[in-house]
C-alpha positions as CSV (number, residue, x, y, z in Angstrom):
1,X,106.0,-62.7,-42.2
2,X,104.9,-64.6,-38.9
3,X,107.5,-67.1,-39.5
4,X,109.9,-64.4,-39.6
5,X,109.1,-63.0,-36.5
6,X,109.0,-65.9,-34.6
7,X,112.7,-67.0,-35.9
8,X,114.0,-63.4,-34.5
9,X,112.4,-64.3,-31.4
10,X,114.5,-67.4,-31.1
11,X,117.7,-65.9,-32.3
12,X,117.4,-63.0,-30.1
13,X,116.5,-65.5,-27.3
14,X,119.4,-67.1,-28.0
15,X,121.7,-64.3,-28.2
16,X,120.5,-62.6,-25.4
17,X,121.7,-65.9,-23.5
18,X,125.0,-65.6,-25.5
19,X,125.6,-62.1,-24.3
20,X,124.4,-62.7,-20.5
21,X,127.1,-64.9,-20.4
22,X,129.8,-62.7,-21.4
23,X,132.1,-61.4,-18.7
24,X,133.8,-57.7,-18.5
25,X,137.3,-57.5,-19.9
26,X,140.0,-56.3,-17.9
27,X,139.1,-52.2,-18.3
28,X,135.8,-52.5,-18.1
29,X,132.9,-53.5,-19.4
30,X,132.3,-51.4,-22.3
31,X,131.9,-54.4,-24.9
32,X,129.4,-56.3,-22.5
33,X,127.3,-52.8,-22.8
34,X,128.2,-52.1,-26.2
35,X,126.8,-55.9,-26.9
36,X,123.3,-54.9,-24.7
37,X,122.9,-51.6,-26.8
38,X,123.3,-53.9,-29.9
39,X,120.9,-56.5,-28.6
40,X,118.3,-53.7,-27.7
41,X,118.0,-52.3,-31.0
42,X,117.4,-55.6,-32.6
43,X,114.7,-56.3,-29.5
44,X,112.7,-53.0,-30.4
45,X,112.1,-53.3,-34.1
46,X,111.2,-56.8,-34.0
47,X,108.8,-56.5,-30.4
48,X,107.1,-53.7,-32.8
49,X,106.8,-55.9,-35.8
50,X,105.5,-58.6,-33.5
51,X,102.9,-56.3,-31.9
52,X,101.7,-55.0,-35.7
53,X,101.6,-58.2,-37.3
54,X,99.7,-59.6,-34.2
55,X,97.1,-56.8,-34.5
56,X,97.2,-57.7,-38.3
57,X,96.5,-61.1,-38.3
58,X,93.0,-62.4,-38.4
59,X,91.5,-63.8,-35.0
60,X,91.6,-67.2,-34.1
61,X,94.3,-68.5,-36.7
62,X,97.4,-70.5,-35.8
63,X,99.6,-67.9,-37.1
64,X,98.2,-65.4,-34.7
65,X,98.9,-67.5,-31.8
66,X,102.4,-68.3,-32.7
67,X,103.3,-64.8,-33.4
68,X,101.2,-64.2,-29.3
69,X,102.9,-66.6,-27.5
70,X,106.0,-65.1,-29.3
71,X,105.2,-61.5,-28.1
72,X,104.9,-63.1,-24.9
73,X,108.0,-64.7,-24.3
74,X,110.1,-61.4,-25.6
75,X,108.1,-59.4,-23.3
76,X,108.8,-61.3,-20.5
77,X,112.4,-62.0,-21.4
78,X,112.7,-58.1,-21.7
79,X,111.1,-57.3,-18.4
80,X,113.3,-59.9,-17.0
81,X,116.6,-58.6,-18.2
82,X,115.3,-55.1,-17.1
83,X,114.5,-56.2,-14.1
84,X,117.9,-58.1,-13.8
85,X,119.8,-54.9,-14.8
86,X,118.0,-52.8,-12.3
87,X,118.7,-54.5,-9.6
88,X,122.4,-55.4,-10.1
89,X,123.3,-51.9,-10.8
90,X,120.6,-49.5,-9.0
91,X,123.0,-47.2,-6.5
């Protein structure tokens, strides 16, 4: 199950680099937000799972600091990207 997690860490590394990348179409940007909404509600299941599995895991196994240093790098990729978004579009 760790091994799981930590692959849908990378992927949704990865795609959150794909979708900051993507650029508003000519009437909008409805698919760039439509692609965030998307990308959130893969983010939230899978920062849960990594948060019970974590807690599941016995202490001081190399599966629990994988899944961790996981946790880790979604929460600050999250808080990044929130921050990002508050500051680009805060009126």
């Amino acid at each position: 199950m760790s091994v799981a997690f930590l692959l849908a860490a990378v992927a949704l590394s990865f795609s959150a680099a794909l979708v900051f990348r993507l650029r508003c179409e000519g009437f909008g940007c409805t698919g760039v937000g439509i692609a965030w909404m998307a990308w959130l509600a893969v983010y939230v299941p899978v920062f849960v799972l990594g948060t019970v599995l974590r807690s599941a895991l016995p202490k001081a196994t190399p599966a629990r600091l994988a899944v961790s240093i996981g946790l880790v790098v979604l929460a600050m990729l999250g808080v990044g990207l929130g921050c990002y978004w508050l500051l680009h579009n805060a009126s």
